[in-house]
C-alpha positions, -999 to 999 in steps of 0.1 A, spaced: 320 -515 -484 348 -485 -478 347 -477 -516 311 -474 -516 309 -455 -484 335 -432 -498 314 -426 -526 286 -417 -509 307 -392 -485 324 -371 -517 291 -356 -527 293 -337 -490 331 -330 -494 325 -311 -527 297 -291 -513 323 -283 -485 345 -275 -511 321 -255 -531 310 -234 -500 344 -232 -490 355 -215 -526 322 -196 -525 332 -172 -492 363 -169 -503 355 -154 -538 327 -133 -515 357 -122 -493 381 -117 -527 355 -100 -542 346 -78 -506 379 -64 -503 389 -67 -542 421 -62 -561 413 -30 -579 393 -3 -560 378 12 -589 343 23 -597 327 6 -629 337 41 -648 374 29 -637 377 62 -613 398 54 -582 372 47 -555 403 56 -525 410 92 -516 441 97 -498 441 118 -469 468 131 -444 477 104 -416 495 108 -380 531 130 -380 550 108 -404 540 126 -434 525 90 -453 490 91 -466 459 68 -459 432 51 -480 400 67 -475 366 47 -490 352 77 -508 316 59 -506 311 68 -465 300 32 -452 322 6 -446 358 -3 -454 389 7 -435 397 46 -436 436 37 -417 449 11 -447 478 24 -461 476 29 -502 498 11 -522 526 32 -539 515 42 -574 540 32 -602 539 53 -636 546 37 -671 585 41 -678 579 63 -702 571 87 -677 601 84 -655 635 105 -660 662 84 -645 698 99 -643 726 78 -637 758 94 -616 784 70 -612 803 68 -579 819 37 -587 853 48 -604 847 28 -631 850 47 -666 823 45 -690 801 25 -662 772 54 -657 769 49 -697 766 14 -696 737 14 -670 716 43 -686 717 27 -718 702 -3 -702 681 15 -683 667 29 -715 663 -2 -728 639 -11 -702 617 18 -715 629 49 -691 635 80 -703 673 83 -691 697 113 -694 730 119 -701 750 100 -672 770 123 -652 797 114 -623 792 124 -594 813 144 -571 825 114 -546 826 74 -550 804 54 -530 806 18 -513 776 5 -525 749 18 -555 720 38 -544 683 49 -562 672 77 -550 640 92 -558 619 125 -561 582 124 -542 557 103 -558 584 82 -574 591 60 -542 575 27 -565 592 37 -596 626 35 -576 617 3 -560 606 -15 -594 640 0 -615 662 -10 -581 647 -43 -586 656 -46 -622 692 -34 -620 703 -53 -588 703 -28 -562 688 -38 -527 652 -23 -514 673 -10 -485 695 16 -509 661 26 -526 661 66 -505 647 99 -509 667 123 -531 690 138 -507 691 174 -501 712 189 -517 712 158 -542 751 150 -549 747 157 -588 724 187 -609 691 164 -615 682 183 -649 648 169 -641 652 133 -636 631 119 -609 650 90 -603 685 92 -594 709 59 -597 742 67 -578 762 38 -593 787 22 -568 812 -1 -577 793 -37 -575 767 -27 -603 797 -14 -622 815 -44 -620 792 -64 -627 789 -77 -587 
C-alpha cells in the first residue's frame, strides 16, 4: 500500500518541483545575468556614488530596479591591455621570464624593466579602468587579490604606456 500511495503523492511533488523551478527562472530571468537591451547596448548607466569615488548602476529604463548596486568591474580582451613587468625581486633575467608568459596569455607586454628597489612580495598595480584586468592577470600569475593596487604615484618605473604594472618580488621569481 506505501508504494502505491507514493505513487500517487509524486505527481504533487513534481508540480512542487516544477513551480518551484518556474519562480526561480522568473527571478533569474528578473534580475538576469546580462543587462543588455535586445540591440546588445548596456541597459546600466553609471553614475557618481557617495565620497569614495566608486560608481553605481543606474536602470537607464526609469521604473524599477536598484539605482545603489554596484557595477561589476569591466574586463577588456588582452589584446587590449599593456602590461609592464619591473622586477623587484633580484633575480636576473626574472622580469623576462614573466612578460614572455604574460604574452603568451595574449597581453600586449613591453620590454621588462627593473625597477629602482626590491620588494618582499610581487605586486599588480593598475591604471583606472584596469582594476578587473589586474585582478584576472594577478590571478593567472600567482599573485594575491590583496597586492592587486592602484598605480602608485609617482609609479616606481617609466610606464611607457602600460596599464598594468607587475612589480615582480622574489616568490614569483623563484618560482614560490
Amino acid at each position: 500500500m506505501d508504494v502505491e500511495h507514493s505513487r500517487r503523492s509524486s505527481p504533487a511533488r513534481g508540480v512542487a518541483v516544477i513551480a518551484t523551478a518556474v519562480i526561480i527562472g522568473l527571478f533569474v530571468l528578473r534580475n538576469g545575468f546580462d543587462q543588455s537591451d535586445s540591440d546588445g547596448a548596456d541597459v546600466a548607466t553609471e553614475a557618481p556614488s557617495a565620497d569614495d569615488g566608486s560608481t553605481a548602476a543606474t536602470d537607464g529604463g526609469g521604473g524599477g530596479g536598484s539605482p545603489e548596486t554596484t557595477a561589476p568591474p569591466v574586463t577588456h580582451p588582452a589584446g587590449e591591455v599593456t602590461v609592464l613587468v619591473a622586477n623587484a625581486s633580484g633575480v636576473q633575467g626574472a622580469a623576462g621570464e614573466l612578460s614572455t608568459t604574460i604574452g603568451e596569455g595574449g597581453y600586449v607586454t613591453l620590454d621588462p624593466t627593473n625597477a629602482p628597489a626590491e620588494v618582499a612580495a610581487s605586486q599588480v598595480q593598475y591604471a583606472p579602468d584596469f582594476q578587473a584586468d589586474a585582478l584576472a592577470l594577478a590571478t593567472a600569475i600567482g599573485v594575491p587579490a590583496e597586492a592587486v593596487v592602484p598605480i602608485t604615484d609617482p609609479p616606481p618605473v617609466e610606464l611607457s604606456g602600460a596599464q598594468v604594472l607587475v612589480v615582480l618580488g622574489p616568490e614569483l621569481a623563484t618560482g614560490g
